[in-house]
mmCIF file of the N, C-alpha and C atoms, coordinates in Angstrom:
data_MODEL
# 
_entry.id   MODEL 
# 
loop_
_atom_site.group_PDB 
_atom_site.id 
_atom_site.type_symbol 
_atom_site.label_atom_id 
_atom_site.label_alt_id 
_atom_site.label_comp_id 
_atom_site.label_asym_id 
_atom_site.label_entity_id 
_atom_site.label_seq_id 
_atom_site.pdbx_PDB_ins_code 
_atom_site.Cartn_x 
_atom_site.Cartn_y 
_atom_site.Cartn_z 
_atom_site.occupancy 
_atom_site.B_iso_or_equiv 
_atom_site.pdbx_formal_charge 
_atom_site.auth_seq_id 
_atom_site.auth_comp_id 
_atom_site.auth_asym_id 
_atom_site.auth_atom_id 
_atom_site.pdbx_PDB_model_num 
ATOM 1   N N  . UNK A 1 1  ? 0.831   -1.201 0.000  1.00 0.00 ? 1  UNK A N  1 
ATOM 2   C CA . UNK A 1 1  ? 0.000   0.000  0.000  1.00 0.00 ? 1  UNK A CA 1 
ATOM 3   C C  . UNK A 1 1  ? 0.867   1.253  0.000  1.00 0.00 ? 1  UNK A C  1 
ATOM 4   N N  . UNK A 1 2  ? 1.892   1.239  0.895  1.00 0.00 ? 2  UNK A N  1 
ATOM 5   C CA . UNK A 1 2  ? 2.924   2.352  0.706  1.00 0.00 ? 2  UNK A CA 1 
ATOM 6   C C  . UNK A 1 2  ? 3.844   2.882  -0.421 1.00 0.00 ? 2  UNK A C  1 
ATOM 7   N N  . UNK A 1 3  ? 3.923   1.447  -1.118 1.00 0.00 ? 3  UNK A N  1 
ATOM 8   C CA . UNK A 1 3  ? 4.875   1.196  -2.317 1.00 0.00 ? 3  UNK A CA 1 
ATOM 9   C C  . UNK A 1 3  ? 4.007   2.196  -3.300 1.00 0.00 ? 3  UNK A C  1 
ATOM 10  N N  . UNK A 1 4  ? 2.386   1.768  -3.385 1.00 0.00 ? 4  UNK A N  1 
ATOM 11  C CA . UNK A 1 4  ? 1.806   2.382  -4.741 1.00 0.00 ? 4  UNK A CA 1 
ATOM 12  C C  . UNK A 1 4  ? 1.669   4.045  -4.266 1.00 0.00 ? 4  UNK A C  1 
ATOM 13  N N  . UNK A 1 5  ? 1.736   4.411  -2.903 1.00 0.00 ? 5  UNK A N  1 
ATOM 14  C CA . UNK A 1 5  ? 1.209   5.431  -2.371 1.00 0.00 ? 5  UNK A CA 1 
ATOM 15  C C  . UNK A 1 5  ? 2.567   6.581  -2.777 1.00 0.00 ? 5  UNK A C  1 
ATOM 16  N N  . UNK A 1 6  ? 3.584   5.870  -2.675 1.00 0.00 ? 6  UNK A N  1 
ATOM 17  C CA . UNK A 1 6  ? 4.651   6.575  -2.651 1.00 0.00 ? 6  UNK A CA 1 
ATOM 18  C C  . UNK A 1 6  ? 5.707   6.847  -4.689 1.00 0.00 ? 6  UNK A C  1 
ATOM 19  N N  . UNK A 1 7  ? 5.058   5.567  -4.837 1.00 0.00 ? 7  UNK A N  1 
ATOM 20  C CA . UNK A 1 7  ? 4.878   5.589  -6.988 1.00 0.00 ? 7  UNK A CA 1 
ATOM 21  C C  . UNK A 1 7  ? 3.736   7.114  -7.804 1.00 0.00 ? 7  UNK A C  1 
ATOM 22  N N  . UNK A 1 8  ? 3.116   7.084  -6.686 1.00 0.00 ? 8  UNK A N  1 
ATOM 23  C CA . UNK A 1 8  ? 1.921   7.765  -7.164 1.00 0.00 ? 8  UNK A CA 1 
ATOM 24  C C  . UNK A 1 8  ? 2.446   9.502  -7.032 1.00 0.00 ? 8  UNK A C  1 
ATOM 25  N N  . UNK A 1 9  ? 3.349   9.625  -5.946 1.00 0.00 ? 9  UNK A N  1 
ATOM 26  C CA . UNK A 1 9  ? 3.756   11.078 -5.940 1.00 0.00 ? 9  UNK A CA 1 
ATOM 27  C C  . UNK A 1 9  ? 2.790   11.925 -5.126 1.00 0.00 ? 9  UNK A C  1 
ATOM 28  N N  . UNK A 1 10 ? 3.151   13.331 -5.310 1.00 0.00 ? 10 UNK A N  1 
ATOM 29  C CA . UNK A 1 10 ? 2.663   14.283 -5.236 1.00 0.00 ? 10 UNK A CA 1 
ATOM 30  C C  . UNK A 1 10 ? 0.998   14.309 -5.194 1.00 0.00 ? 10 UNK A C  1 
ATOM 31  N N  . UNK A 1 11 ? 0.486   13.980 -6.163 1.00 0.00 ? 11 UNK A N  1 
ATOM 32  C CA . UNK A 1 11 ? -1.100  13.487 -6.788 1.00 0.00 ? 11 UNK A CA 1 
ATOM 33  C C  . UNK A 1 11 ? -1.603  12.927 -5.528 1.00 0.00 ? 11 UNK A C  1 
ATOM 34  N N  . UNK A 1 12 ? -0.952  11.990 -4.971 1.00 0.00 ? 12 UNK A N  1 
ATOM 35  C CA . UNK A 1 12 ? -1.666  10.999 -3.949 1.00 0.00 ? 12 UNK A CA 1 
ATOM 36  C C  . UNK A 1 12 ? -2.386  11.566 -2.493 1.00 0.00 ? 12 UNK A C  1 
ATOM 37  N N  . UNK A 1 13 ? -1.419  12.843 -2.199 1.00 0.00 ? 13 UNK A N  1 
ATOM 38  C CA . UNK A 1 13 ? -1.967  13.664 -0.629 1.00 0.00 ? 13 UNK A CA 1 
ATOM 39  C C  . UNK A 1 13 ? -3.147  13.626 -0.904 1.00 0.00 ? 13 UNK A C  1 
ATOM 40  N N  . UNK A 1 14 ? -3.715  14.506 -1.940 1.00 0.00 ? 14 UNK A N  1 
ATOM 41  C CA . UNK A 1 14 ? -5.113  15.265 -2.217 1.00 0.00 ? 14 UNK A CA 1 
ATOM 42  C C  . UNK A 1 14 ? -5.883  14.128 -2.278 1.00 0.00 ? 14 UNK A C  1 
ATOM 43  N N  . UNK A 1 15 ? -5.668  13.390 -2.876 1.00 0.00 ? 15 UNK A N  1 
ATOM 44  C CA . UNK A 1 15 ? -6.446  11.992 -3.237 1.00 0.00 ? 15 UNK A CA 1 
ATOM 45  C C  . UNK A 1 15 ? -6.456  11.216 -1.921 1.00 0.00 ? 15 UNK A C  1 
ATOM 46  N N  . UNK A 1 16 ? -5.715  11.016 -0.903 1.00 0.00 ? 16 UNK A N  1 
ATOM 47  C CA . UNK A 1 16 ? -5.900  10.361 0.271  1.00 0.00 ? 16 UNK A CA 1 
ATOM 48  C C  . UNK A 1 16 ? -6.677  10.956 1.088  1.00 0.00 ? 16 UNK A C  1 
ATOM 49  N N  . UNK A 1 17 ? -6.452  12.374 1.317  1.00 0.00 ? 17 UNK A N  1 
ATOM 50  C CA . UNK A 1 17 ? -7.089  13.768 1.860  1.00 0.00 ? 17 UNK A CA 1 
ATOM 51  C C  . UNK A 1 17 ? -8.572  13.643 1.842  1.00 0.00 ? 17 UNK A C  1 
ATOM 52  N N  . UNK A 1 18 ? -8.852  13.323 0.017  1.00 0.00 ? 18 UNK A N  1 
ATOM 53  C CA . UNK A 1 18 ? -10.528 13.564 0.093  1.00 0.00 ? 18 UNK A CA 1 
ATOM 54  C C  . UNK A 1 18 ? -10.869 11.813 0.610  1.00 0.00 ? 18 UNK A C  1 
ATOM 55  N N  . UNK A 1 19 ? -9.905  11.230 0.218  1.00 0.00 ? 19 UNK A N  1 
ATOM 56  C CA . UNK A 1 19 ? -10.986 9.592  0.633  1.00 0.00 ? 19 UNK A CA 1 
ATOM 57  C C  . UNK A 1 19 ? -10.982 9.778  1.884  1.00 0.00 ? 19 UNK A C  1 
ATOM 58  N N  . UNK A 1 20 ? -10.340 10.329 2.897  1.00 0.00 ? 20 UNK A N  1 
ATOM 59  C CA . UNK A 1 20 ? -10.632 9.705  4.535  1.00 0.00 ? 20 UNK A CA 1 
ATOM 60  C C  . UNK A 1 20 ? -11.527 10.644 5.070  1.00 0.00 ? 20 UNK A C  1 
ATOM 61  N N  . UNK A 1 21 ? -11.787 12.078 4.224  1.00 0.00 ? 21 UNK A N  1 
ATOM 62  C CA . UNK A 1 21 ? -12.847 13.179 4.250  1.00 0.00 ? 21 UNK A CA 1 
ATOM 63  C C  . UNK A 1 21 ? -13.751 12.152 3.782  1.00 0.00 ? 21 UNK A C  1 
ATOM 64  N N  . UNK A 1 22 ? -14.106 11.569 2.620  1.00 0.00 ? 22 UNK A N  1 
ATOM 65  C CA . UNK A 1 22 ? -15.238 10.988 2.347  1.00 0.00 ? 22 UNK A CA 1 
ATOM 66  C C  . UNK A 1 22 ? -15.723 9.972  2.920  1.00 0.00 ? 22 UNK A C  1 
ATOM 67  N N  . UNK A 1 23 ? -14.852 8.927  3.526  1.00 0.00 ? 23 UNK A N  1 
ATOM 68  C CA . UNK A 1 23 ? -15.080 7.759  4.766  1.00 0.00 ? 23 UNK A CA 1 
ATOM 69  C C  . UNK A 1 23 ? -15.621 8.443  5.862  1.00 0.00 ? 23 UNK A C  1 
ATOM 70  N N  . UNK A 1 24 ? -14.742 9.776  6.536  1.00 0.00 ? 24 UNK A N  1 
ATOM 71  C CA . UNK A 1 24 ? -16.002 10.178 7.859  1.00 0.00 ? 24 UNK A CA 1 
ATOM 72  C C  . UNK A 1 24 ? -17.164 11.040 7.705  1.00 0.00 ? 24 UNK A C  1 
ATOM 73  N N  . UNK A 1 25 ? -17.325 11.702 6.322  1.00 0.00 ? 25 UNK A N  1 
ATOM 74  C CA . UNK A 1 25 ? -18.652 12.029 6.005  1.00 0.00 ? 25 UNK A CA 1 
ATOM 75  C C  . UNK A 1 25 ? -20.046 10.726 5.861  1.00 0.00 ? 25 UNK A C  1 
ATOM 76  N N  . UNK A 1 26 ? -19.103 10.085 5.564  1.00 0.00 ? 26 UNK A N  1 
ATOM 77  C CA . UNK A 1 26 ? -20.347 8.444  5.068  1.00 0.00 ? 26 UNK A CA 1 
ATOM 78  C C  . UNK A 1 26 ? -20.509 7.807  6.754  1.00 0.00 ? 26 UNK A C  1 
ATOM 79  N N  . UNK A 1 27 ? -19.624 7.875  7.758  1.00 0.00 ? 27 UNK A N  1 
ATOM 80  C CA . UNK A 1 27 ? -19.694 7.385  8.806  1.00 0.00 ? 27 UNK A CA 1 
ATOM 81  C C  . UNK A 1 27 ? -20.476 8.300  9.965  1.00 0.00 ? 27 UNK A C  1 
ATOM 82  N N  . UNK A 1 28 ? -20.002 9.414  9.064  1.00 0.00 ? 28 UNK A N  1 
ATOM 83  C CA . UNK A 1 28 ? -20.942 10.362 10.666 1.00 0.00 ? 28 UNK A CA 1 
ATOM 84  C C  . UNK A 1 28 ? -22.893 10.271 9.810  1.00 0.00 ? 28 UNK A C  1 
ATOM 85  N N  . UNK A 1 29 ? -22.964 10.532 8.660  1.00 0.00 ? 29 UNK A N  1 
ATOM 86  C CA . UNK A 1 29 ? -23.778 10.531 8.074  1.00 0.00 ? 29 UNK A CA 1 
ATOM 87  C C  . UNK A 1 29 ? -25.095 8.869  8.189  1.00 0.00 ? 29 UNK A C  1 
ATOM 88  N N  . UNK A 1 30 ? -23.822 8.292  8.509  1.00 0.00 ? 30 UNK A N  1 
ATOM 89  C CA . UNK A 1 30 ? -24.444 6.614  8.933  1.00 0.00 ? 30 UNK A CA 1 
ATOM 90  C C  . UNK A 1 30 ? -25.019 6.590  10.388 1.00 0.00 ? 30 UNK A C  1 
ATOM 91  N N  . UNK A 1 31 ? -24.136 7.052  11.511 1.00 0.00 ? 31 UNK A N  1 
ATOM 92  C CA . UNK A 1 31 ? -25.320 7.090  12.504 1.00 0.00 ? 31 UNK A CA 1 
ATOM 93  C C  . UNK A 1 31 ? -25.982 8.105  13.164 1.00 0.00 ? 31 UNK A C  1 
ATOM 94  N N  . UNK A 1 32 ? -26.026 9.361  12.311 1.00 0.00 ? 32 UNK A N  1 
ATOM 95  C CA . UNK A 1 32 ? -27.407 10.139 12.141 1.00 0.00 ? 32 UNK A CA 1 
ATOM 96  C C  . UNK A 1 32 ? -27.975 9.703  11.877 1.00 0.00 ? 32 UNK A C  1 
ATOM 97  N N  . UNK A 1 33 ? -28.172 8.832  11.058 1.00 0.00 ? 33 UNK A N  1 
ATOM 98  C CA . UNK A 1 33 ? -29.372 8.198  10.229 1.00 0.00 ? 33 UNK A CA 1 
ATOM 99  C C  . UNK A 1 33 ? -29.885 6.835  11.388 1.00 0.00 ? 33 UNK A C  1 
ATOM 100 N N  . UNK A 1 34 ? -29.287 6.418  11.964 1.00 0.00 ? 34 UNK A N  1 
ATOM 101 C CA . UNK A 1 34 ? -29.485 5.432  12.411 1.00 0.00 ? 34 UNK A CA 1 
ATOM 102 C C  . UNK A 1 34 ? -29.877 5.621  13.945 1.00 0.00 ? 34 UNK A C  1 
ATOM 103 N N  . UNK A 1 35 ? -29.849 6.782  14.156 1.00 0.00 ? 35 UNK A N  1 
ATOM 104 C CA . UNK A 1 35 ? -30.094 7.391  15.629 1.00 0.00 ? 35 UNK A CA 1 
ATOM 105 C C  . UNK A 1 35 ? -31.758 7.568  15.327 1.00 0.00 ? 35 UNK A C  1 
ATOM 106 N N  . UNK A 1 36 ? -32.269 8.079  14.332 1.00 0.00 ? 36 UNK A N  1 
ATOM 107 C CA . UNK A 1 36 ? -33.712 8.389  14.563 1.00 0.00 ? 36 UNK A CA 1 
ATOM 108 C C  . UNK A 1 36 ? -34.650 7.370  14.085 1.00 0.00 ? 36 UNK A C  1 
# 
């Protein structure tokens, strides 16, 4: 995982940046939903 992370360059921050932004939007968004 580090190997491709680190092949990938520069490009990869932003791109890691928004996926773990988009994993805790889907997770906080999951138990709001599941609270009511």
């Amino acid at each position: 995982m580090i190997e491709i992370f680190e092949r990938g360059g520069l490009m990869m921050y932003p791109l890691a940046l928004a996926s773990v932004l988009a994993l805790a939007i889907i997770i906080e968004r999951f138990f709001s939903l599941r609270k009511r």
